[in-house]
C-alpha positions as CSV (number, residue, x, y, z in Angstrom):
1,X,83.2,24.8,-67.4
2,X,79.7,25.1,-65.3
3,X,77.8,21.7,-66.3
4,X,74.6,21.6,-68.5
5,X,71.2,20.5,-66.0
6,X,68.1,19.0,-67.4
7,X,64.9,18.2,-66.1
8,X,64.2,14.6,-66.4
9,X,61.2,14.3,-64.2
10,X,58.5,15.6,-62.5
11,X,55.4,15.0,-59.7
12,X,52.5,17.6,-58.4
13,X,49.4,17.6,-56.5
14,X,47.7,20.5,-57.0
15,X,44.3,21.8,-56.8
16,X,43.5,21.3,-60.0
17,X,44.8,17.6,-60.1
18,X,47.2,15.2,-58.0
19,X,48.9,14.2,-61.0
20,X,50.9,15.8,-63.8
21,X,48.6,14.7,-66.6
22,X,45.6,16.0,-64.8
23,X,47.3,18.9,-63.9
24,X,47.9,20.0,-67.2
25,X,45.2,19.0,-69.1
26,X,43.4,21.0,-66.2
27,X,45.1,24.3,-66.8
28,X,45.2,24.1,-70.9
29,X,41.1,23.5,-70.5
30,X,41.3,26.6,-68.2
31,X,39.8,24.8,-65.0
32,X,39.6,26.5,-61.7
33,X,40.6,24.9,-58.7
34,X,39.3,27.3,-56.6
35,X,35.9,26.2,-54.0
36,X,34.7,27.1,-50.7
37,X,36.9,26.0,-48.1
38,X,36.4,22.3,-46.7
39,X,38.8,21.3,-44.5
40,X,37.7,24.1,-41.7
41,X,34.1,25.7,-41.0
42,X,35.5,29.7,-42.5
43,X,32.0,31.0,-42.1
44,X,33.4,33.4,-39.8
45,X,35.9,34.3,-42.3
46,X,36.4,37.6,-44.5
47,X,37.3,35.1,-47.4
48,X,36.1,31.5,-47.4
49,X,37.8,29.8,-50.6
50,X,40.7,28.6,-51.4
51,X,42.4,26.0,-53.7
52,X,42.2,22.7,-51.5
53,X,44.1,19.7,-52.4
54,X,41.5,17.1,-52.7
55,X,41.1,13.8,-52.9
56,X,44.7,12.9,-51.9
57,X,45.5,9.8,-50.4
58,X,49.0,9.5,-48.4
59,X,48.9,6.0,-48.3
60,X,49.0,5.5,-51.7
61,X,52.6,6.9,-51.6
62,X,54.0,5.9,-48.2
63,X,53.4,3.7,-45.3
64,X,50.3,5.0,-43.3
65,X,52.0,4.7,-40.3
66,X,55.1,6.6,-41.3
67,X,52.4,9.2,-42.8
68,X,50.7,9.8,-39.4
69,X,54.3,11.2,-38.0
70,X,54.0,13.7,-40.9
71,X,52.6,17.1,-41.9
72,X,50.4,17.6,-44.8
73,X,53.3,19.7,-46.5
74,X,55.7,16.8,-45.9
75,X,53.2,14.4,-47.4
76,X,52.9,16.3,-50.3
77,X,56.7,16.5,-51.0
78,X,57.0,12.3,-50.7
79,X,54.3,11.9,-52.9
80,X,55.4,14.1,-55.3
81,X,59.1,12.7,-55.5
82,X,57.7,9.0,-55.5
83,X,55.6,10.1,-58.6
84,X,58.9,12.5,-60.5
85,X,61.1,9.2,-59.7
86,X,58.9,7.6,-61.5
87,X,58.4,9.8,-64.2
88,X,62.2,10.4,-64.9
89,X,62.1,6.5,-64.6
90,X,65.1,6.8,-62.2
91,X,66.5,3.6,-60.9
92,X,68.2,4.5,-57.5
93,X,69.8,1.4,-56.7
94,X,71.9,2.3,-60.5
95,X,73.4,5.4,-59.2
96,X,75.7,6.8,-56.9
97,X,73.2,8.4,-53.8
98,X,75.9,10.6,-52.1
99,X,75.2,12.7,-55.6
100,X,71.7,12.6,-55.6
101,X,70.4,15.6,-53.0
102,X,67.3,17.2,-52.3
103,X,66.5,20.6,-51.9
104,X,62.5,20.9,-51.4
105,X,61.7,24.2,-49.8
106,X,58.4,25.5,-47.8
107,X,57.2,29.3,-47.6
108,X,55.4,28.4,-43.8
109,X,55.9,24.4,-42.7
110,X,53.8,22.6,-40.8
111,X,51.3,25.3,-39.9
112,X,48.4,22.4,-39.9
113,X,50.5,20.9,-36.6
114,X,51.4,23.8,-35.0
115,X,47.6,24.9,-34.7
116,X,46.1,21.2,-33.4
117,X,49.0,21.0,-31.3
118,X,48.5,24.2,-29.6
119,X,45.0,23.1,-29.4
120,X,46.2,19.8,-27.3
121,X,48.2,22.7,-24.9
122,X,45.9,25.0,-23.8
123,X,42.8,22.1,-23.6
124,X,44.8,18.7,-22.3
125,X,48.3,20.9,-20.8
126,X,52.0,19.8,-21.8
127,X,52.4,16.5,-21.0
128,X,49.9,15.6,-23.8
129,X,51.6,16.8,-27.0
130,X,52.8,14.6,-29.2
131,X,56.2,13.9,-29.7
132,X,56.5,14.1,-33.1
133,X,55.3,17.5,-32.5
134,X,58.3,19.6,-33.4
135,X,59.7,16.8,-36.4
136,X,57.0,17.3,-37.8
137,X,56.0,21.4,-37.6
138,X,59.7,21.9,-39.1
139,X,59.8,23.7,-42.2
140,X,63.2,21.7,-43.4
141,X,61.4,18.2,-42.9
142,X,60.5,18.5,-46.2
143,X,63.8,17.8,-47.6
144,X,64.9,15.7,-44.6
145,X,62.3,12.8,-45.0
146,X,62.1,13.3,-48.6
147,X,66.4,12.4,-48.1
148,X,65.3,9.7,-45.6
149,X,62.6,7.8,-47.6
150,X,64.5,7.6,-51.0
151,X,68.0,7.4,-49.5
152,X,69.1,10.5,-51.0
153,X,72.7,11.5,-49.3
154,X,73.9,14.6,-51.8
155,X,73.2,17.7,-50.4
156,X,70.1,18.3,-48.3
157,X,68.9,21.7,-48.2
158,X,65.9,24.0,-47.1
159,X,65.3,27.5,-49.1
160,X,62.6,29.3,-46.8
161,X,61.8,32.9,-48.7
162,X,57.8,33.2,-48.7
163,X,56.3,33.1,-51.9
164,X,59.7,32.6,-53.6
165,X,60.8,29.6,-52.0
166,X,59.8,26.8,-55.0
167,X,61.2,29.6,-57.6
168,X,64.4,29.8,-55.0
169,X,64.7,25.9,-54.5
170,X,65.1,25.1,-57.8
171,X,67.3,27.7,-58.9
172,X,69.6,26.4,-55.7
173,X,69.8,23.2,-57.2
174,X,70.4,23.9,-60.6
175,X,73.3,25.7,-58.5
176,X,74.7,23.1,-57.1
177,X,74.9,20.6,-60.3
178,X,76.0,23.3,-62.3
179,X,79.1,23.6,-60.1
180,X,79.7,20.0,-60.0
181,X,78.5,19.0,-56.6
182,X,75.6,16.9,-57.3
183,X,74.3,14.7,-60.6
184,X,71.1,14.3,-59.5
185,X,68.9,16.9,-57.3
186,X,65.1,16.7,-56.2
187,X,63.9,19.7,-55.6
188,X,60.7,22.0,-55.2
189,X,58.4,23.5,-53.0
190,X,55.5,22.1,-50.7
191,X,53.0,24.1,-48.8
192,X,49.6,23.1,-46.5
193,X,48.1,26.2,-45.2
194,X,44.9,26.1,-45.4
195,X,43.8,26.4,-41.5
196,X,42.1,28.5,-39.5
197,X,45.7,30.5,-38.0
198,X,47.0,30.9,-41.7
199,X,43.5,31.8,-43.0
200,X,43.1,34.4,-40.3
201,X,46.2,36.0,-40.8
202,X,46.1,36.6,-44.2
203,X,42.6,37.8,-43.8
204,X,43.6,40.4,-41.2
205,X,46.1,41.7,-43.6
206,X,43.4,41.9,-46.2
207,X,45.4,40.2,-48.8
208,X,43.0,38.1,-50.3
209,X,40.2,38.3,-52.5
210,X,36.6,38.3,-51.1
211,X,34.7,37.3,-54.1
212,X,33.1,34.0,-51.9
213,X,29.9,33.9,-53.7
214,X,31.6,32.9,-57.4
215,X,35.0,31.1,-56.0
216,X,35.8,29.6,-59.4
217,X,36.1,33.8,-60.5
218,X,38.1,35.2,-57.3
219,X,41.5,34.6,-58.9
220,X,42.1,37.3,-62.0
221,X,45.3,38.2,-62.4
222,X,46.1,41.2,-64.2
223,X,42.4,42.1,-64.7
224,X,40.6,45.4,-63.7
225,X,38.8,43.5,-60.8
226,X,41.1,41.7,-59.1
227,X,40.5,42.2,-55.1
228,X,43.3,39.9,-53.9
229,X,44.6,36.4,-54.0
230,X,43.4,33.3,-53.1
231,X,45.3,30.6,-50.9
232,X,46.4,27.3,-52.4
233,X,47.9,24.4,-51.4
234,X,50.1,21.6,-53.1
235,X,53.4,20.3,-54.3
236,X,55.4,20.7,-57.0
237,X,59.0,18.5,-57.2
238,X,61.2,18.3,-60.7
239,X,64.2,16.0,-60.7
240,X,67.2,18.0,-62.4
241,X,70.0,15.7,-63.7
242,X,73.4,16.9,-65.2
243,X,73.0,16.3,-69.0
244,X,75.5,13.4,-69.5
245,X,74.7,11.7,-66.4
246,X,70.7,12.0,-68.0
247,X,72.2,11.1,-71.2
248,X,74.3,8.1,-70.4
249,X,71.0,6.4,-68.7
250,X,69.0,7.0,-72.0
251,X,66.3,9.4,-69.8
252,X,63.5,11.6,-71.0
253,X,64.6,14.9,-71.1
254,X,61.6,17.6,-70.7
255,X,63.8,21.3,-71.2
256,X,66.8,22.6,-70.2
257,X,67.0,24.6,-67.1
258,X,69.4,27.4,-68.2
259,X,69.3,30.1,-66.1
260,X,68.8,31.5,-62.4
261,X,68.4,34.9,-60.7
262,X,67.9,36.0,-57.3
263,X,67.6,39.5,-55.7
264,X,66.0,41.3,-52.7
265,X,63.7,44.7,-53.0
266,X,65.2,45.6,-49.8
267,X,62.2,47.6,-49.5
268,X,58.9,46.5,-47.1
269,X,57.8,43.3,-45.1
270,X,54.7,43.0,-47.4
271,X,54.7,45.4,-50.7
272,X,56.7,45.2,-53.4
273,X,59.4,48.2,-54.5
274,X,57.4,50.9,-56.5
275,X,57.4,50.1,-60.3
276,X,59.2,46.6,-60.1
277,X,62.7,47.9,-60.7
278,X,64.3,45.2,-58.9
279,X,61.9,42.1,-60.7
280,X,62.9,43.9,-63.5
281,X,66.6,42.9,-62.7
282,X,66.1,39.7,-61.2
283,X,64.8,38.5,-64.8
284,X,67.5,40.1,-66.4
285,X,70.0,38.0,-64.0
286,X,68.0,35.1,-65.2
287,X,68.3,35.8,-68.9
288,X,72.0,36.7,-68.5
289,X,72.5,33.6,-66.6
290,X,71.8,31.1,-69.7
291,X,73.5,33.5,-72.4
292,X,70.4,34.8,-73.8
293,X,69.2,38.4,-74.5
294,X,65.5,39.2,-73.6
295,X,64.2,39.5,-77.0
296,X,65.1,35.5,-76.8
297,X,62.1,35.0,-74.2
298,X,59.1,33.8,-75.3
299,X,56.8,33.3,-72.6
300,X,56.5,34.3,-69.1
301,X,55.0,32.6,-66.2
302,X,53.9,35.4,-64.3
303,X,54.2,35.7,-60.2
304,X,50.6,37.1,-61.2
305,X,48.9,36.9,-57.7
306,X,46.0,38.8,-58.5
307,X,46.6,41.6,-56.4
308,X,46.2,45.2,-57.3
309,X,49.9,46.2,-56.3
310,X,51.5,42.9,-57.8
311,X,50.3,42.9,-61.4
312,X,50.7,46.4,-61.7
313,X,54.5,46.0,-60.8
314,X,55.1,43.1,-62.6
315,X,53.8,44.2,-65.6
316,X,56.2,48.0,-65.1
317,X,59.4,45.5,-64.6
318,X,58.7,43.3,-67.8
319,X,57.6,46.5,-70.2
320,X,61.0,48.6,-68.7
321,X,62.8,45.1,-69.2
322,X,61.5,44.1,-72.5
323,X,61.0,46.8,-73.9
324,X,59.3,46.7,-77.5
325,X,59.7,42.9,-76.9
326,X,57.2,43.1,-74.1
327,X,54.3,43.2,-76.8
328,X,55.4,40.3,-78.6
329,X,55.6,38.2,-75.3
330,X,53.2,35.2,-74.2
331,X,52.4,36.3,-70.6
332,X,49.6,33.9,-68.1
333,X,48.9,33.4,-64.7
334,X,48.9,29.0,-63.6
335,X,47.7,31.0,-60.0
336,X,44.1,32.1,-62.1
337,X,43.3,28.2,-61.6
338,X,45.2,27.5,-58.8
339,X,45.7,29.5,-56.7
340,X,48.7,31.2,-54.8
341,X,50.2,27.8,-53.3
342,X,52.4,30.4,-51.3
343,X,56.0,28.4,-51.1
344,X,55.1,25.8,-53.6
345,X,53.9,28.3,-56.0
346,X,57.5,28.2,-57.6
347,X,57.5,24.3,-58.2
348,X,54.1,23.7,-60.2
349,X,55.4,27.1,-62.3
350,X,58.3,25.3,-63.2
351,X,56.8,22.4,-64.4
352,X,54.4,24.3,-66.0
353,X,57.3,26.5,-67.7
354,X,58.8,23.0,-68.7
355,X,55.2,21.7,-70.1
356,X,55.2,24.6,-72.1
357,X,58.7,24.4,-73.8
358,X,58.1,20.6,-74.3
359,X,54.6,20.9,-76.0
360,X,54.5,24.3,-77.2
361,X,51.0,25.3,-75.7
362,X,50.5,28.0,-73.6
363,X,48.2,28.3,-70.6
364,X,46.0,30.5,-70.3
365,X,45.3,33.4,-67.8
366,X,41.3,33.1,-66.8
367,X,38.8,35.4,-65.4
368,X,40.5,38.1,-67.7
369,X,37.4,40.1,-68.7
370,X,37.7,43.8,-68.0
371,X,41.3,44.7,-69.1
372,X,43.0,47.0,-66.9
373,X,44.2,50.1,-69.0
374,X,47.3,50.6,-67.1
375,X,48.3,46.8,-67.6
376,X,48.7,46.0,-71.5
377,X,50.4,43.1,-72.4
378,X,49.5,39.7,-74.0
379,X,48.1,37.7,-71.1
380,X,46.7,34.8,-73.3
381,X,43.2,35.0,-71.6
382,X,41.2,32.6,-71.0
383,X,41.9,30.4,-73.9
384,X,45.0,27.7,-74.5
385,X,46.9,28.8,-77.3
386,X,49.2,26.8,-79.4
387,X,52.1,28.6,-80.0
388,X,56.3,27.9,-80.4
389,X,58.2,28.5,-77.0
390,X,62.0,27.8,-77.1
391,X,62.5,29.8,-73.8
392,X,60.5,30.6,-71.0
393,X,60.9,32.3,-67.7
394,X,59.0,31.9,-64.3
395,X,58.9,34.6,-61.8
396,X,58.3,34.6,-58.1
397,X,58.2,37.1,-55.5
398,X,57.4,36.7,-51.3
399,X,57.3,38.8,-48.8
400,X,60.1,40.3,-47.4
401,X,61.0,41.3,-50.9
402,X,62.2,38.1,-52.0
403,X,62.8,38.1,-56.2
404,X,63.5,34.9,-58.1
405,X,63.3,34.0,-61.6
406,X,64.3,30.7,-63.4
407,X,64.5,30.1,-67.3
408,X,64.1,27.0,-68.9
409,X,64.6,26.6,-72.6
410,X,64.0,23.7,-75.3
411,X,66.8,20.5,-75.2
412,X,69.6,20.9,-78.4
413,X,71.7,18.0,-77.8
């Protein structure tokens, strides 16, 4: 019998807030995270905002020594598993390590390193890189120090798949519990991009919105402006616990994650497959997954990039899906505030899916002004809502045609 998995804690830095309760009292106000880029002069740049991470302190969450010797996306995934530890008010020294495993996934690594460190190259030669060079570019260091520093000796896994890799992590290790190989699993995604290679490269592909004179209004998913995305940055870990193992130490128990389902477009490097057809199906593996029918789902958490070709699709896939359901369906963007965090996109979404469930209010999407006529659903725009969600799904899809979807539901003992 496959085993029941909870979510008993969780940790995010984010640009709207480096901790959950700002985080979410950030996106129910409707805040954008969204400014001009400060961590690089981008004048130069087609687009030149992004969602920065700010104000986050390492050493607040690890040695600053040890912190040196790591990429930004590595320090985000420490000090986000410090602060779901703490949430699920997990003990580690109480329970058995070789079934407590991580699985923290990245879309790029340690793109911040490679670029300085090619710097060092070509102005100061070889013999002047730093040694922690490769260590720390790596994209599965994520998990590995995130193992190291909390002693963590389950399974220790990396997901790599773009923009799906948080959706794709978490799904993985509600796998692995559910089969009975783990109790306890961290697991997530972490992403740092924001650099001057990254930004370029996504600008030459003109993927991303251009709207620099009003950042705080670039990101509009689903609306009839929307000229692209914008790049994030952040973190976003849950701890998932088999149910009695949660039970038996009295934890908090935020939702139930129920459901998993993973497909490829098999279709282009960069675009989705015409009309969603296979994001249609990857939610339907999701829903079939945890028992359910789709007239059970309540709310979706949208991929919702803000990109003409995404919406459009996504919106195809849960109308052919849904059906006359579709209408009656709570659908917002988190990525109108924050963001695409690229591989951590997946991890905040989840927490957000398991905010909703827990408090029943919904998010809203912002910057929805001008509806699109060919997108018609219910994107709660641009205010909270309060409504009942006993199930909610989360999508996310990357390039190279990567699908995932997760469902979490409301806790029945």
């Amino acid at each position: 019998m496959k085993k029941r998995v909870v979510i008993t804690g969780m940790g995010t830095v984010s640009p709207v807030g480096n901790n959950l309760e700002e985080f979410w009292s950030a996106l129910l106000a409707g805040k954008s995270g969204i400014t001009k880029v400060t961590q690089f002069d981008a004048s130069d740049y087609a687009t030149q905002i992004a969602g920065e991470v700010k104000g986050f302190e390492p050493g607040n969450y690890m040695d600053k020594k040890e912190a040196r010797r790591m990429d930004r996306f590595t320090q985000f995934a420490i000090a986000c598993t410090r602060m779901a530890i703490d949430d699920a008010k997990l003990d580690l020294d109480k329970i058995d390590r070789e079934r407590a495993g991580t699985l923290v996934g990245t879309g790029i690594g340690g793109m911040e390193t490679l670029h300085d460190q090619y710097k060092v190259l070509f102005e100061k030669g070889p013999n002047r890189i730093s040694p922690f060079f490769v260590p720390m570019m790596i994209a599965n260091m994520a998990s590995g120090l995130t193992s190291i520093t909390f002693g963590l000796q389950g399974p220790c896994l990396t997901v790599v798949t773009a923009c799906a890799t948080g959706t794709n992590s978490i799904g993985e290790a509600f796998k692995i519990i559910q089969r009975g190989d783990a109790d306890i699993m961290v697991c997530g995604g972490t992403e740092a991009t924001i650099s001057p290679a990254a930004m370029a490269g996504f600008c030459s592909m003109k993927a991303m919105s251009t709207r620099n004179d009003a950042p705080e209004k670039a990101s509009r998913p689903f609306e009839s402006g929307r000229d692209g995305f914008v790049m994030g940055e952040g973190c976003g870990i849950v701890i998932l616990e088999e149910l009695e193992h949660a039970k038996a130490r009295g934890a908090k128990i935020y939702a139930e994650m129920a459901g998993y389902g993973a497909n490829a477009d098999a279709y282009h490097i960069t675009a989705p497959a015409p009309e969603g057809v296979q994001q249609g199906k990857v939610m339907a593996k999701a829903i079939a997954d945890a028992g359910l029918k789709p007239s059970d789902v309540d709310y979706i958490n949208a991929h919702g990039t803000s990109t003409p070709l995404n919406d459009k699709n996504e919106t195809l896939a849960i109308k052919a899906l849904f059906g006359d359901h579709a209408k009656k369906l709570a659908v917002s963007s988190t990525k109108s505030m924050t963001g695409h965090l690229l591989g951590a996109a997946g991890g905040i979404e989840c927490i957000v899916c398991a905010l909703t469930v827990a408090n029943d209010m919904i998010h809203p999407t912002i910057n929805y002004e001008t509806p699109d006529p060919e997108l018609d659903l219910d994107y709660v725009p641009n205010q909270a809502r309060k409504q009942v969600v006993n199930v909610a799904i989360s999508n996310s899809f990357g390039f190279g045609g990567h699908n995932a979807t997760i469902l979490v539901k409301k806790y029945v003992g």
